[in-house]
C-alpha positions in Angstrom: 17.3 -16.8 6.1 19.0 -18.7 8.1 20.6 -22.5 7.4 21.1 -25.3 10.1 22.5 -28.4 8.8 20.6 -31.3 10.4 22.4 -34.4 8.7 25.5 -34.7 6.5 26.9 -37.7 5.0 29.1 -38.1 1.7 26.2 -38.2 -0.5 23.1 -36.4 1.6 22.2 -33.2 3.5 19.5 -32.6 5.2 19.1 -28.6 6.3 16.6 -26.8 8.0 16.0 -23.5 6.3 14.5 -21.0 8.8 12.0 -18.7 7.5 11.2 -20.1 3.9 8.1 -22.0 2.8 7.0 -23.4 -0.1 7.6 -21.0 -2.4 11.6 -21.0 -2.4 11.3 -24.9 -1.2 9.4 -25.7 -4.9 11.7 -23.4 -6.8 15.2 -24.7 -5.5 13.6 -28.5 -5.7 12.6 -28.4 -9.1 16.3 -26.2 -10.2 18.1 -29.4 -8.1 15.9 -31.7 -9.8 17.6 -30.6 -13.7 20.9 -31.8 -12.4 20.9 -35.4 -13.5 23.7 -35.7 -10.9 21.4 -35.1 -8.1 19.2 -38.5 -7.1 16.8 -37.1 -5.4 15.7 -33.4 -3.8 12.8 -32.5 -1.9 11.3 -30.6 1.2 8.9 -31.1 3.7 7.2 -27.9 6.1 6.6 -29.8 9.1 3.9 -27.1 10.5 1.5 -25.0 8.4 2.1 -21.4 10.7 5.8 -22.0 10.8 7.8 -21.2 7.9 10.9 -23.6 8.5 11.2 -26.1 5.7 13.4 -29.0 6.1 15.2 -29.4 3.1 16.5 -33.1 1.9 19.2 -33.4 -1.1 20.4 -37.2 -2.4 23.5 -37.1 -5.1 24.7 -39.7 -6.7 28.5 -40.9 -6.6 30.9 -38.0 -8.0 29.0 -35.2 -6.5 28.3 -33.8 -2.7 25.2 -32.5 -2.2 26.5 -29.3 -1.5 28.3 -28.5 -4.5 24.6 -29.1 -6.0 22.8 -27.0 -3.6 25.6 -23.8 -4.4 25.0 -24.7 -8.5 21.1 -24.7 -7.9 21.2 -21.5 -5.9 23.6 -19.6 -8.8 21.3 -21.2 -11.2 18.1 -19.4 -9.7 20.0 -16.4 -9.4 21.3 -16.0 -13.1 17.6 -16.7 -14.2 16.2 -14.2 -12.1 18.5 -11.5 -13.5 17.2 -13.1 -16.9 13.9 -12.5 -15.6 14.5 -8.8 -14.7 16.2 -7.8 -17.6 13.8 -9.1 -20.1 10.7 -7.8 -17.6 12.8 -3.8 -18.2 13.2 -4.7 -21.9 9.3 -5.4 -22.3 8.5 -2.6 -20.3 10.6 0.3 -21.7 8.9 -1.2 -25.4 5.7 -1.1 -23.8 6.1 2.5 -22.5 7.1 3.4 -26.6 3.8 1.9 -28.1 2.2 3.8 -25.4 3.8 7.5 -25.6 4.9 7.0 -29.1 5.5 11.3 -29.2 7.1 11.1 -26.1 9.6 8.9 -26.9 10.6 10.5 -30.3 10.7 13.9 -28.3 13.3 12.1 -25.8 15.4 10.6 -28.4 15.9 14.2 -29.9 
């Protein structure tokens, strides 16, 4: 993934992100979006075989845009390693109910 920044004022920044579509796009929007210090976030893919979004985040006074865009992006991260560890956890019970000799065997 690669980042080019297209505009950058105080309170904006506009990025092309090369080699992302909608489904990062709508994830890192909607993160932004929780931040009641950003004003507005959103993205646009300009052509449907091309997977470059351009990327457009507003902030209000007190915050730069990308100071937002870093917290959204560890934000994301933190819940997927949330994700993962609760996906492991539900699994290993699963494999219990399932193989209920098995894992009293292994506990032995």
């Amino acid at each position: 993934m690669e980042l080019k920044v297209l505009r950058r004022t105080p309170n904006e920044l506009k990025i092309e992100i090369e080699g992302e579509g909608h489904t990062f796009c709508n994830l890192l929007e909607s993160v932004l979006l929780e931040d009641k210090m950003v004003e507005f976030a959103g993205y646009d893919v300009p052509h449907p075989l091309i997977s470059n979004a351009i990327f457009f985040i507003r902030t209000k006074e007190g915050k730069r845009p990308e100071e937002a865009l870093i917290e959204a992006i560890e934000k994301i991260r933190r819940r997927g390693r949330e994700l993962s560890q609760e996906f492991n956890d539900a699994l290993k019970m699963w494999n219990k109910q399932q193989n209920p000799r098995e894992s009293k065997s292994k506990e032995a």
